[in-house]
N, C-alpha and C positions, 0 to 999 in steps of 0.2 A: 541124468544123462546116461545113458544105453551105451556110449561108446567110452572108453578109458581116457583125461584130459590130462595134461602136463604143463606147465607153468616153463617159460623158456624167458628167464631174464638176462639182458645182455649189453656185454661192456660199461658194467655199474664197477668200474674199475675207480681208482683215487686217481690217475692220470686224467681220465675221463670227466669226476663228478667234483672233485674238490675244488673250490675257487684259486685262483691263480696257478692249479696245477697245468702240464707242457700242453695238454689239450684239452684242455678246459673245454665241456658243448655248457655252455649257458643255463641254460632251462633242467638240467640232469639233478642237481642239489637237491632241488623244489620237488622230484617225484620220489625220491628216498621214501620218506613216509607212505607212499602209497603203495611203493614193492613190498615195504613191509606187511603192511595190510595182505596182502595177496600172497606171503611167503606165508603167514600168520595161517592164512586163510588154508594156504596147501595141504601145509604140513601137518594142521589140526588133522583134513580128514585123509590123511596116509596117503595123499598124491605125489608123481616124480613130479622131481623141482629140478630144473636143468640150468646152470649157471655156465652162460657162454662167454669166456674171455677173449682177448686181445693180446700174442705175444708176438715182439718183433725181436731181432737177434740184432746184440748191439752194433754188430756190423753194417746194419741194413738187407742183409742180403736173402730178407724175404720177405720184406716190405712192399706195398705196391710202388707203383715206377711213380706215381703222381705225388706220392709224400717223400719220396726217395731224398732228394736236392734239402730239404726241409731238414729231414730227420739228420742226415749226413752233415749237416751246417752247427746242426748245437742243439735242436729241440727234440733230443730221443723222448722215445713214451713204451711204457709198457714192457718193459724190458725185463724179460725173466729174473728173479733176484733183487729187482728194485722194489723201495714200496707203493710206486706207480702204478704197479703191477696189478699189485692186489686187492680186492672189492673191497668196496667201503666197507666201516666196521658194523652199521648198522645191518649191513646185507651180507655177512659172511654167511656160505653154505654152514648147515647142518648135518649131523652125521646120515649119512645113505644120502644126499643129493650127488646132483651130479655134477662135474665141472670140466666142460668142454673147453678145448682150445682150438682157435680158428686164426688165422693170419692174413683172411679177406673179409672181405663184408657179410655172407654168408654164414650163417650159422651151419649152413650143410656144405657149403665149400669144400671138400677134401679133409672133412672130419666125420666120425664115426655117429653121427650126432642121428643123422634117419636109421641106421642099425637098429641103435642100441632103444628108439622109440619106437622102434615096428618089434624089436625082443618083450618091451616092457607091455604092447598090444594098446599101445596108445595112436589112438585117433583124431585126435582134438588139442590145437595148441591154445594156450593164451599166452601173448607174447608182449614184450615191456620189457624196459628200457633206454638204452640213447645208439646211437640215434636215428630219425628217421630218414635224411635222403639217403642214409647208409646202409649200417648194419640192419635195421630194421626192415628197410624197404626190401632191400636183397633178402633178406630173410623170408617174408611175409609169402613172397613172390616164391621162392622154391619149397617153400609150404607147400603152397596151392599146387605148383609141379608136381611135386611126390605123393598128391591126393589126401590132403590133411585138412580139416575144418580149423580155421583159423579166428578167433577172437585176440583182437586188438586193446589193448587197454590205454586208454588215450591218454589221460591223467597220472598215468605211472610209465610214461616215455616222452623223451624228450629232442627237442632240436635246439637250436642254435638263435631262435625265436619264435616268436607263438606266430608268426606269417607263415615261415618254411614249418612247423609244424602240422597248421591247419593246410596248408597245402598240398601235405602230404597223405595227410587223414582223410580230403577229399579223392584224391585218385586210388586210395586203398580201401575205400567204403567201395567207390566203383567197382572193384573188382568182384565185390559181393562178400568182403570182410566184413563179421562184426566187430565195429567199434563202437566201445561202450567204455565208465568209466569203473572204478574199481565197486565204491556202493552196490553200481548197478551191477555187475558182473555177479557178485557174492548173494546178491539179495535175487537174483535169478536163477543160479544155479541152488540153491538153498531149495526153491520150488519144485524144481525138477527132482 
């Protein structure tokens, strides 16, 4: 590939993927193995790895206004200094990755995150993790805004069911994303 790719995996947090944790998405456990794969993949051959998290301030008072009532009642998540917070243990960053903070759906929401990928000359994202009517979709979508070639990795992102996932997958092939799964992804770019 001619143009520089980066790996953007997001809210693989223990609040998020462990079962019975405060926001449990479903389907997030089940794609561990395959971030790995593609962390595995990155890092062999010297690519940015950008680890996008999820923090909310125990107060609420930077949470969106929809989980507001929720969060405030007794189910905090993601709270700086918990171990909610922090990415599962199989998907902890490696030394040189990067690890963004974001406090919207958004991986580019009011974080430094298209900077610091237009510094490193990167043009191509591959994007995974949980989840899709959310963080991913907002994500995918201001990719394409900021003019970045976007691959989806189907199989290493998750929803809340394989319905709202494949539903998801279809309106974001529409837009002209590749989605593919991780074999295919690695065993593609290997050609190039």
């Amino acid at each position: 590939m001619s143009q520089r790719m980066a790996l953007i995996v997001i809210d693989m947090q223990k609040d998020f993927v462990l079962p019975g944790a405060p926001s449990c998405i479903a389907g997030a456990i089940a794609t561990v193995p395959n971030i790995s794969k593609l962390l595995k993949w990155f890092r062999q051959g010297h690519r940015p790895v950008f680890h996008v998290v999820r923090e909310y301030r125990a107060d609420g008072s930077d949470i969106e206004i929809t989980r507001l009532d929720s969060f405030l009642a007794g189910k905090r998540f993601v709270v700086p200094g918990t171990e909610g917070c922090d990415i599962v243990d199989e998907l902890k960053p490696a030394e040189g990755e990067y690890r963004v903070v974001k406090n919207r759906y958004s991986a580019f929401l009011n974080t430094e995150l298209d900077f610091m990928l237009r510094r490193l000359d990167v043009r191509n994202l591959v994007i995974c993790g949980t989840q899709y009517p959310a963080c991913i979709r907002a994500t995918v979508y201001d990719a394409l805004s900021f003019g970045y070639g976007v691959t989806l990795v189907t199989d290493a992102t998750s929803a809340q069911t394989r319905e709202i996932a494949d539903a998801n997958v279809l309106d974001i092939r529409d837009l002209g994303v590749e989605c593919i799964e991780t074999q295919e992804l690695i065993a593609e770019r290997v050609r190039q």
